[in-house]
C-alpha positions, 0 to 999 in steps of 0.5 A, a space after each residue: 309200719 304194716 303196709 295195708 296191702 299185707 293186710 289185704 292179702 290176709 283178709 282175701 286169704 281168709 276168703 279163699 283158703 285154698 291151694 289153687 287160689 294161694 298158688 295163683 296169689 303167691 307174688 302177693 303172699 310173698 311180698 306180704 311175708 316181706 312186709 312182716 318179716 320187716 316189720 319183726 326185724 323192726 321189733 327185734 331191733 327196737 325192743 332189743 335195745 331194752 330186751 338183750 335176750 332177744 337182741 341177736 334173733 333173726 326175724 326168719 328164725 322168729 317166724 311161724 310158717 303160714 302152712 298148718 298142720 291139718 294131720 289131727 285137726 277137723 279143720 283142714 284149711 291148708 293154711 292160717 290167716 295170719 303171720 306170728 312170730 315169737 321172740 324168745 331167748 335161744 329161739 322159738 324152739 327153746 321152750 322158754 318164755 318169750 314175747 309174741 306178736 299175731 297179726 291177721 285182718 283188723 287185728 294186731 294181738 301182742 302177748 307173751 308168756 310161756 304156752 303148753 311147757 312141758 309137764 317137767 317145766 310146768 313143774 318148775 314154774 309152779 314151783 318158783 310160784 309157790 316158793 316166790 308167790 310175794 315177787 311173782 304177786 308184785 308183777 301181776 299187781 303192778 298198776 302198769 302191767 294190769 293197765 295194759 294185759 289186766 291178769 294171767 290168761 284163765 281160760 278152761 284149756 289153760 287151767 286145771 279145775 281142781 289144785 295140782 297135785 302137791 298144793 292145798 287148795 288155800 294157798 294164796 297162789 292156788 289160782 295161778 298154779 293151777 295153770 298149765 300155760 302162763 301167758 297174757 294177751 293184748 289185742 290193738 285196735 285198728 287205728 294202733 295198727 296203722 299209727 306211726 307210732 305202732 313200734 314204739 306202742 308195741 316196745 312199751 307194751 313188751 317192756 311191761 312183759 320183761 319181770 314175767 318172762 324173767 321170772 318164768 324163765 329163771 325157773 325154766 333156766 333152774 337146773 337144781 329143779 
């Protein structure tokens, strides 16, 4: 369970995004951190009984750093307002799909999926799409994944407006290859987020995730592609 202190200090930091105020509050940065990197060993060691890809990741390797990079953005705030991590096989780094977990204040989001993959693994996955489309149909129409994730995340920054290059615009998987990113995403309200029974929710919750990542992942893994 997340302590409500950790929550505490996320809704201050988001108040007062600044050095000088994170460096006066950096005991209670670290023991929020501590929180949530237990927490995320917790998930690890839970869902990795179910999840063997991820069973041996280290919830230190699976966690974003709290600093942003301000370099090319307008938003120069030093730092995010939440702890994230991901779990994917191989690492964050891998580039392969994977389960992901965002906690800020009043809000748990969980998801998972695979987020602005490289052009030639973009590829790969439209392609595994339009080969597979009956496999990859049946675990997006699954009464059970579309109770808890409903679709695919659509959003403009994630779509193309018109069919990529190589697919007419009446093939049944047209909408799904016309993504660039293959993710879905759930948001856990408040009384999940203090429940007792918050790791396990989140396990269940992953588990209806596994035949995406795997089909995604099997065509990212592909080396004929």
């Amino acid at each position: 369970m997340i302590q409500p202190a950790t929550i505490s200090f996320l809704n201050n930091l988001r108040k007062n995004n600044n050095r000088n105020w994170f460096e006066e509050h950096r005991k209670e940065y670290e023991t929020a951190r501590a929180d949530f990197l237990q927490f995320t060993q917790s998930v690890i060691d839970q869902f990795g009984k179910k999840e063997h890809a991820i069973a041996e990741l280290q919830a230190k390797n699976c966690m974003f750093r709290i600093n942003r990079d301000v370099r090319f953005s307008k938003n120069k705030d030093p730092y995010k307002t939440n702890f994230a991590a991901v779990f994917s096989k191989g690492g964050k780094k891998s580039g392969l799909a994977g389960y992901y977990l965002h906690l800020e204040y009043n809000r748990l989001m969980m998801g998972g999926g695979v987020w602005m993959p490289e052009n030639i693994q973009v590829q790969k996955i439209r392609q595994e799409i339009d080969y597979n489309w009956n496999e990859f149909e049946n675990i997006i129409r699954n009464k059970s994944f579309q109770k808890v994730y409903g679709d695919l995340y659509m959003g403009s920054d994630v779509k193309l407006t018109r069919p990529p290059r190589g697919y007419e615009a009446d093939n049944p998987a047209i909408e799904y290859l016309k993504l660039k990113s293959w993710i879905v995403t759930l948001d856990l309200n408040n009384e999940t987020l203090s429940s007792k029974d918050l790791l396990k929710i989140i396990t269940a919750n992953f588990t209806e995730l596994q035949p995406l990542v795997a089909f995604i992942n099997q065509a990212l893994e592909d080396t004929e592609s």
